[in-house]
N, C-alpha and C positions, 0 to 999 in steps of 0.2 A: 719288236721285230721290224725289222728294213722291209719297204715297199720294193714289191716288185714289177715291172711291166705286167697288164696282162689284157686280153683280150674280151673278159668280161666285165660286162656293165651292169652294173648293179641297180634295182631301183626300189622305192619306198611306197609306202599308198601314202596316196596324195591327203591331209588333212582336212584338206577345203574343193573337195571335187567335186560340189554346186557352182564353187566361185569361179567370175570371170577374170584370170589374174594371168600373167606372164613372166617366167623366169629367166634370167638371163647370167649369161658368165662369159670370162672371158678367159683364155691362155696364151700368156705373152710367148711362151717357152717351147712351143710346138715344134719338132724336128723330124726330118723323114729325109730321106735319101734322093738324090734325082736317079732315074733309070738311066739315062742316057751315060752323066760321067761318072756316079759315084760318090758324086760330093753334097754335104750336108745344106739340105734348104731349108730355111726356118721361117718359120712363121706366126701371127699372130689368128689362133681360130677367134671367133667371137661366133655363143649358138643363144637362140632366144626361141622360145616355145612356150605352149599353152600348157599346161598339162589335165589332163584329162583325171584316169584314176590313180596315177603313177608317177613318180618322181625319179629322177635322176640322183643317186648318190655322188656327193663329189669326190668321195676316196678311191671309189674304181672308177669315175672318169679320168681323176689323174692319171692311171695306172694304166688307164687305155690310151692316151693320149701317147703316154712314154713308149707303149709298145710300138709304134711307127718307127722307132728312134732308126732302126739298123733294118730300116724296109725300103725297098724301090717302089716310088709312085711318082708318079707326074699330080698338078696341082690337081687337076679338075678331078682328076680320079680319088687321090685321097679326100677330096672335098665331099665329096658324095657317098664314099667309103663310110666316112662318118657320120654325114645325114642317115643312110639306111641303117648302118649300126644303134645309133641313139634313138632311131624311132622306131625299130623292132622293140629296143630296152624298156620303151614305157608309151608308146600309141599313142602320140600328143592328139591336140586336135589339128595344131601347126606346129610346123616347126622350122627355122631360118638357122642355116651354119654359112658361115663368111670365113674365108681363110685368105686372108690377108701377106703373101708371102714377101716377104725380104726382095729390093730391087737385086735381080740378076743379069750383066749382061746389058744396062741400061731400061731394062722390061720391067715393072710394076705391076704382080698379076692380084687383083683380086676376083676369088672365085666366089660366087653365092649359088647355096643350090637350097632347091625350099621342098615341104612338104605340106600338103593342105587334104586334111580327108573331105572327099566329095558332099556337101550335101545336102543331096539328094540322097545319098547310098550308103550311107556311113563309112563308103571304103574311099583308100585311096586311087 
């Protein structure tokens, strides 16, 4: 069955949730729409995180990646879109998403937005 766009992220219990280890991935293929004209910005995400009890499945992250495809966002915003999405998915301890977008216009943006649970407080 064909993959389709989708919104949910899927995640696994983590095998080694004593260990101190970091996973990382990257997607060269990231596309989303600019609000302003219309026209397709692309980008390289790159996300790296602790994970806690939970893991990220990479079949629905592709699947959520692709859903941006035919959406309006500005960088910073989808950057962050998808920090809070991935860390609701599986409550790292950290977690770093870098979105890397295609020079437009002469502008080089790269966005990083991070997530670090307090602690003191277990929250973030």
């Amino acid at each position: 069955m064909p993959l389709q766009p989708s919104k949910t992220i899927e995640s696994f219990p983590n095998p080694h949730p004593n260990n101190d280890y970091t996973i990382r991935f990257e997607s060269r293929e990231f596309t989303t729409l600019c609000p302003m004209t219309g026209q397709p910005d692309f980008a390289q995400i790159n996300v790296e995180y602790a994970p806690r009890e939970r893991c990220l499945e990479s079949k629905s992250l592709k699947q959520y990646l692709w859903s941006f495809r035919d959406e309006g966002h500005f960088h910073e915003d989808v950057t962050n879109i998808l920090l809070n999405d991935m860390t609701a998915a599986c409550a790292p301890r950290w977690m770093t998403v870098t979105g890397h977008f295609n020079i437009r216009g002469g502008i080089d943006f790269v966005i990083t937005a991070r997530f670090r649970e307090d602690e003191d407080s277990g929250k973030s």
